[in-house]
Structure formats: C-alpha cells, structure tokens
C-alpha positions as CSV (number, residue, x, y, z in Angstrom):
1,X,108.2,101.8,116.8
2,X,107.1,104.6,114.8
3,X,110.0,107.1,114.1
4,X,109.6,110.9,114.1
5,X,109.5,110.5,110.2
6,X,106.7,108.7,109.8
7,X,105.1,110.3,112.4
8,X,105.3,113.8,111.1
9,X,104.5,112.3,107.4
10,X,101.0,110.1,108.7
11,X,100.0,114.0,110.5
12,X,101.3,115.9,107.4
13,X,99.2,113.5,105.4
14,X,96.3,113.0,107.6
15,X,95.8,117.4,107.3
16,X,96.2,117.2,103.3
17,X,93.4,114.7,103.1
18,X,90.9,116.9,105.0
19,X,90.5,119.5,102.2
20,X,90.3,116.6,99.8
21,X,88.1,114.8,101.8
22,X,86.1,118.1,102.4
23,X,85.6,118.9,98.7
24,X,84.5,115.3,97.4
25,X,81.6,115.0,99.8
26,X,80.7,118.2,98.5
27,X,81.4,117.3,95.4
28,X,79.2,113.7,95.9
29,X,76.4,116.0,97.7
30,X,76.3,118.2,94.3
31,X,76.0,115.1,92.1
32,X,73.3,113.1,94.0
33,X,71.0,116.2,94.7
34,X,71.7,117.8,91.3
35,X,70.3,113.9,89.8
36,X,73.5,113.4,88.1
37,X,74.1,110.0,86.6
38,X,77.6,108.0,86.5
39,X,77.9,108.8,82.7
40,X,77.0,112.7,83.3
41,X,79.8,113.2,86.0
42,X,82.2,110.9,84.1
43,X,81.7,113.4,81.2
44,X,82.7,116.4,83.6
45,X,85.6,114.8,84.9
46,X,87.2,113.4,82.4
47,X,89.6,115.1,80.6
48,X,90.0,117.5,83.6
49,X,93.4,118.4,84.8
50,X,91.6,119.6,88.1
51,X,90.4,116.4,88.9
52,X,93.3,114.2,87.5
53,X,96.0,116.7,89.8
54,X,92.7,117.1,92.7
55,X,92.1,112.9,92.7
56,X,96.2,111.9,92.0
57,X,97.4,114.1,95.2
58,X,94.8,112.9,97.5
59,X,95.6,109.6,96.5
60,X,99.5,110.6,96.9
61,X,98.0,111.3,100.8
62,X,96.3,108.7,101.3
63,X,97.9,105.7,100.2
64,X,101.2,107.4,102.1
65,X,99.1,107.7,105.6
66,X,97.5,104.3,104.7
67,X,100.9,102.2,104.7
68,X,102.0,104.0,107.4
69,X,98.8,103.4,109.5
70,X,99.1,100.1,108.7
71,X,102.7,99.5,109.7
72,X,101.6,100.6,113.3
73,X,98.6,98.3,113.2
74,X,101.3,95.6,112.3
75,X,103.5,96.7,114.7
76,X,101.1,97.1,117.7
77,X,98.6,94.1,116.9
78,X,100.4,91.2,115.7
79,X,103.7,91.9,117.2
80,X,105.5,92.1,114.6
81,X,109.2,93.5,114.6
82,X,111.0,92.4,111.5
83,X,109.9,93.5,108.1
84,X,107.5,96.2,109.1
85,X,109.4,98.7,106.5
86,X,108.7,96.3,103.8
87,X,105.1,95.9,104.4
88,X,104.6,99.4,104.7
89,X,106.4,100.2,101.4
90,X,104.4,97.4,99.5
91,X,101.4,98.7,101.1
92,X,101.8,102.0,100.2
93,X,102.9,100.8,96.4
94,X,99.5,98.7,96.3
95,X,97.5,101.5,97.8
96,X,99.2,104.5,95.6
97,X,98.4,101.9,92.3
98,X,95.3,101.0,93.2
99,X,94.7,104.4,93.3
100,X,96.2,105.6,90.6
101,X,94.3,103.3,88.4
102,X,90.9,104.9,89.9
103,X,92.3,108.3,88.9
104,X,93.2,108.0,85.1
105,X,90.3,105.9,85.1
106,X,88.2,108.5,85.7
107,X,89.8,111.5,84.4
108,X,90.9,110.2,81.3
C-alpha cells in the first residue's frame, strides 16, 4: 500500500527529474554533435559546482522515486507485505551512493 507520502514524494520527484532529464539529453546532444570526447567533457565538468549541485540533485530525485518505485513493484509483484520500508530505504541508500559516486566522480 503506498501511503499519501510516498505518493506525493514519487510525483514530486518524478516532476524534478524532467528538467534534469531535459537538460542532459541536451547536454549529451551538444557533446556528440559538437565531436567532444570523454576527456574534453570531463575537463568541462569537473571542478564545476553547476554540475556537481545539477548531477547531485537529480540523483537526490532519482534514487528517492527509484526506491519508492520499487517498493510498489515489491509490493504489487511479489506480494510482499513485511519489510517493504526496509527495502525501499536500502534501495534508495544503494541508489543515492551509487549515484553519488558517479557525481564526484565526474565533477571532481
């Protein structure tokens, strides 16, 4: 059963991500057509506290609309009832590390 929390935090998440999602493609579009190689946009991110706060909140947004998507998908598929708040919180620490780790990897 998904409460009125989570429900309001997966929609609240789900409209952060779409300006984030938005300006990587266009971000990705830029780089491929502009011929820029790994090391070339590595050398315009890093060090940038636009990308590091851009990158760390999107991951903040995702990994919190991942665990929560995935605590339904628990819920609803396999049936399960007890221990669905704990998946979801270690799924959303996994996901926000993982994610983190991408970040400061490269932005700093």
């Amino acid at each position: 059963m998904l409460t009125l929390r989570l429900y309001l935090a997966q929609r609240i998440s789900a409209m952060l991500m779409v300006p984030f999602v938005i300006v990587h493609l266009i971000a990705m579009i830029y780089a491929i057509q502009g011929g820029l190689s790994a090391a070339e946009i590595l050398g315009r991110t890093q060090g940038s506290a636009f990308w590091f706060a851009f990158y760390g909140l999107f991951v903040v947004a995702a990994a919190v609309h991942g665990a929560i998507g995935l605590r339904v998908i628990a819920a609803e598929w396999l049936r399960l009832a007890r221990g669905l708040d704990l998946l979801m919180w270690a799924a959303g620490a996994l996901f926000l590390g993982l994610g983190a780790r991408a970040v400061l990897a490269v932005t700093l």
